[in-house]
C-alpha positions in Angstrom: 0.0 0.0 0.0 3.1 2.7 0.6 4.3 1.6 -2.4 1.1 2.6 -4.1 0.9 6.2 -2.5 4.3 6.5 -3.0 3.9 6.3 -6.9 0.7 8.4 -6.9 2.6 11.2 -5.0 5.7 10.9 -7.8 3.4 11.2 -10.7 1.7 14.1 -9.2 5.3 15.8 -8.5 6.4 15.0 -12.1 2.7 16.2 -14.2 2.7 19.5 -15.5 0.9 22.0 -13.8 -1.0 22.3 -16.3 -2.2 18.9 -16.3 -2.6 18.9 -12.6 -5.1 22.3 -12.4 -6.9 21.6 -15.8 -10.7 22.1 -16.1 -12.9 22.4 -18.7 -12.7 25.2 -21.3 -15.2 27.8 -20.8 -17.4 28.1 -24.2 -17.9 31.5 -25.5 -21.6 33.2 -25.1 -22.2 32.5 -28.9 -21.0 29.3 -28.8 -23.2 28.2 -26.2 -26.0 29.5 -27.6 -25.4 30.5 -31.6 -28.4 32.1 -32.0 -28.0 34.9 -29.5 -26.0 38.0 -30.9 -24.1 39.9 -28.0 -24.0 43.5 -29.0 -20.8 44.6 -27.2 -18.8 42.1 -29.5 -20.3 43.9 -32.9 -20.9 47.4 -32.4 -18.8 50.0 -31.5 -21.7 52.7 -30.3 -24.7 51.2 -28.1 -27.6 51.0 -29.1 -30.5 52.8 -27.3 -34.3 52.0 -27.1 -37.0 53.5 -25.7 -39.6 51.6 -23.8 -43.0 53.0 -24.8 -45.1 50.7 -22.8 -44.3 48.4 -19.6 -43.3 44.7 -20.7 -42.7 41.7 -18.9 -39.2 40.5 -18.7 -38.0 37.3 -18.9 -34.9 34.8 -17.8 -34.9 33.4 -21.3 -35.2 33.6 -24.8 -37.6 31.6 -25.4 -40.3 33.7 -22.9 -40.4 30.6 -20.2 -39.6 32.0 -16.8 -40.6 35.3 -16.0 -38.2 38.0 -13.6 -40.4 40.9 -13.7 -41.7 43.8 -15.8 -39.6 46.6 -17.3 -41.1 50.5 -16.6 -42.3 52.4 -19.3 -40.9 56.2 -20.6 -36.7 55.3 -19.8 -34.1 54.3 -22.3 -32.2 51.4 -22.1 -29.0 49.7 -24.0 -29.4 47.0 -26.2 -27.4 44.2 -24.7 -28.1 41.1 -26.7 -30.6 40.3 -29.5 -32.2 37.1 -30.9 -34.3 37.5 -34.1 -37.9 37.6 -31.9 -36.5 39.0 -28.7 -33.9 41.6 -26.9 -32.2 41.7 -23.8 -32.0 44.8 -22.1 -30.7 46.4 -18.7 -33.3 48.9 -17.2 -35.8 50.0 -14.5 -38.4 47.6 -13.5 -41.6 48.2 -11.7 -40.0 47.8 -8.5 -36.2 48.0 -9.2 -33.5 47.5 -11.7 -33.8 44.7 -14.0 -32.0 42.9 -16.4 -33.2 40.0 -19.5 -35.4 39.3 -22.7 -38.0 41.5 -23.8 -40.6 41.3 -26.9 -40.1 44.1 -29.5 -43.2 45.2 -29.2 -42.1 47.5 -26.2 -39.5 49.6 -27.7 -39.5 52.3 -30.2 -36.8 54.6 -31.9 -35.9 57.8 -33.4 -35.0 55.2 -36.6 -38.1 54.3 -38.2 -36.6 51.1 -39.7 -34.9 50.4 -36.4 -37.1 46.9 -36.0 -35.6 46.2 -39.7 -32.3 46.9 -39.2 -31.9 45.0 -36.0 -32.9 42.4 -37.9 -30.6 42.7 -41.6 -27.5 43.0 -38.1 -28.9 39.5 -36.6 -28.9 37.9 -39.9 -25.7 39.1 -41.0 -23.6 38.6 -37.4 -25.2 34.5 -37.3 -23.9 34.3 -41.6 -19.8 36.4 -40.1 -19.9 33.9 -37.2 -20.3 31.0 -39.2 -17.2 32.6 -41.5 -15.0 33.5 -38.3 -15.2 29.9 -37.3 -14.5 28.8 -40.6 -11.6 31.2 -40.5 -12.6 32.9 -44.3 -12.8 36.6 -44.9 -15.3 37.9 -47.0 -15.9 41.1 -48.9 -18.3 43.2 -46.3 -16.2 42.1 -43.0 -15.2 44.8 -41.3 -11.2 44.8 -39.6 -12.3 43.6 -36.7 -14.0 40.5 -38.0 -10.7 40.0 -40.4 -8.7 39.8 -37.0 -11.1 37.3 -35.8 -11.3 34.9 -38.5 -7.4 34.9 -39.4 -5.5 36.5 -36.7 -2.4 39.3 -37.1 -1.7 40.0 -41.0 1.6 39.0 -42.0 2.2 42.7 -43.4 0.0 46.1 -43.3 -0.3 49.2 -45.2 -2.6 52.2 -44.4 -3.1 55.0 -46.5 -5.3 58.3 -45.9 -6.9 60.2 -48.8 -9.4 63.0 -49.5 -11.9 60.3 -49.7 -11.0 58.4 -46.1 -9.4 55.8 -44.8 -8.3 52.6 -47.0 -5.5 49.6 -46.1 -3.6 46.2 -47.7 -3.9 43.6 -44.9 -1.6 40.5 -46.5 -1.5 36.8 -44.9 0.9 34.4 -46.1 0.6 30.4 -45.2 3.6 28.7 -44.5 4.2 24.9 -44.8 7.0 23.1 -43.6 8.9 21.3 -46.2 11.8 18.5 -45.1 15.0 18.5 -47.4 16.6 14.7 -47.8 20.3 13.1 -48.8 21.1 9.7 -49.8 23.8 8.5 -47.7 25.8 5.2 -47.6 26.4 3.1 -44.7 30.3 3.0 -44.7 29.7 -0.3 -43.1 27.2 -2.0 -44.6 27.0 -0.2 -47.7 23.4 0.3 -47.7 21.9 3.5 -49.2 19.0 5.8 -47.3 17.6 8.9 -46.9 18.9 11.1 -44.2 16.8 14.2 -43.3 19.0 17.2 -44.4 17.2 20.5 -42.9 14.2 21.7 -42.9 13.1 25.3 -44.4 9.1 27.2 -44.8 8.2 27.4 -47.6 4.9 29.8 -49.0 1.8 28.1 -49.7 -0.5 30.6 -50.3 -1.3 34.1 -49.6 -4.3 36.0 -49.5 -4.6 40.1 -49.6 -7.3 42.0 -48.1 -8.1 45.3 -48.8 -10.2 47.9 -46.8 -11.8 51.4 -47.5 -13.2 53.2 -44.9 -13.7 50.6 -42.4 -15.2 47.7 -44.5 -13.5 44.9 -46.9 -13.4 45.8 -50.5 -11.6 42.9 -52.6 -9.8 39.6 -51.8 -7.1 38.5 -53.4 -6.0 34.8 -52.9 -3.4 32.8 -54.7 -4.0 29.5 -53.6 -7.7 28.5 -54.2 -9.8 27.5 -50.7 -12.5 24.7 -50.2 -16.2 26.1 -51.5 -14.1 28.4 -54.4 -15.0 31.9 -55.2 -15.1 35.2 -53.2 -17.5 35.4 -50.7 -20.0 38.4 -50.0 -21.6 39.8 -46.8 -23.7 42.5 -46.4 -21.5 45.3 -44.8 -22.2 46.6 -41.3 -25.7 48.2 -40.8 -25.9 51.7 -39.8 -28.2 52.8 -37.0 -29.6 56.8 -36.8 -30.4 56.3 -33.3 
């Protein structure tokens, strides 16, 4: 029986640390739930409501369990958005409050505000699915580049009478291993002997920006699904 304990304290002294302390990986809001769109992630300005009429408020999406009901005549930040309901951070009837209302209880200075929210649901779930997939598209803005393929290899950023416009370049590397033949002085026999190894381009794709948004793609190594891929570009709110 020492001998056991004895061995179970050794391997505990010789795992990693990080093997010792490891616990699950926590998912990401979206990923736990990829309908939902968290605003914060997508938008740089918040985006403001106004409740015309008191609602009930709910723990879920889906309208299950009910928290309360959120006071009329007060504006309050959009925090999160599915395509049939929003969650908000406000006054209740009795105090603060904080989870999914119905549409029907806001209003804005946009007229096509209920549309719009909508074209942004739509296009954030379609950018999701590309950032996973780790493909740009034309209509992505820089930040969603960054997501979906990381720090550019090389920049360039120029500024003209018309605005803003940049070169983002990405260049895949591969690994490719160099061989000899060499003969056994011994035996005589004849092999391959691994030389060096040296990275080599596979591929390299250039994306170009003006004024905030992608504008063309340029890859020379084709991807999986071919042809260049087209999002609608970031939808603009007159709040």
């Amino acid at each position: 029986m020492k001998t056991a304990l004895v061995s179970a304290l050794l391997l505990a002294l010789f795992l990693p640390v990080s093997a010792q302390t490891r616990r699950p990986e926590r998912k990401s809001l979206i990923d736990r739930d990829p309908d939902v769109i968290h605003l914060a992630e997508h938008v740089k300005t918040p985006i403001e409501l106004r409740v015309i009429k008191e609602a009930t408020v709910f723990s879920d999406k889906n309208g299950k369990n009910k928290l309360g009901a959120l006071a009329a005549d007060q504006v309050v930040v959009l925090e999160a958005m599915t395509e049939r309901a929003y969650k908000v951070r406000g006054k209740g009837t009795k105090h603060g409050i904080s989870g999914w209302v119905g549409p029907h209880a806001f209003a804005s200075k946009d007229p096509n505000f209920v549309e719009n929210l909508k074209k942004l649901h739509a296009r954030q779930i379609e950018v999701q699915a590309l950032i996973d997939e780790k493909q740009v598209a034309i209509g992505m803005t820089p930040e969603e580049v960054d997501k979906a393929r990381g720090t550019p290899t090389k920049t360039q950023v120029k500024q003209t009478e018309k605005g803003q416009t940049g070169r983002w370049e990405y260049i895949d590397y591969e690994q490719v291993s160099h061989y000899t033949t060499v003969r056994d002085p011994i035996s005589g026999q004849i092999y391959r002997q691994l030389s060096h190894v040296t990275q080599e381009e596979r591929g390299k794709t250039v994306v170009e920006f003006e004024n905030g948004v992608v504008t063309a793609l340029e890859e020379s190594e084709q991807r999986e699904g071919g042809g260049v891929k087209i999002v609608v570009p970031p939808v603009v709110f007159a709040w």
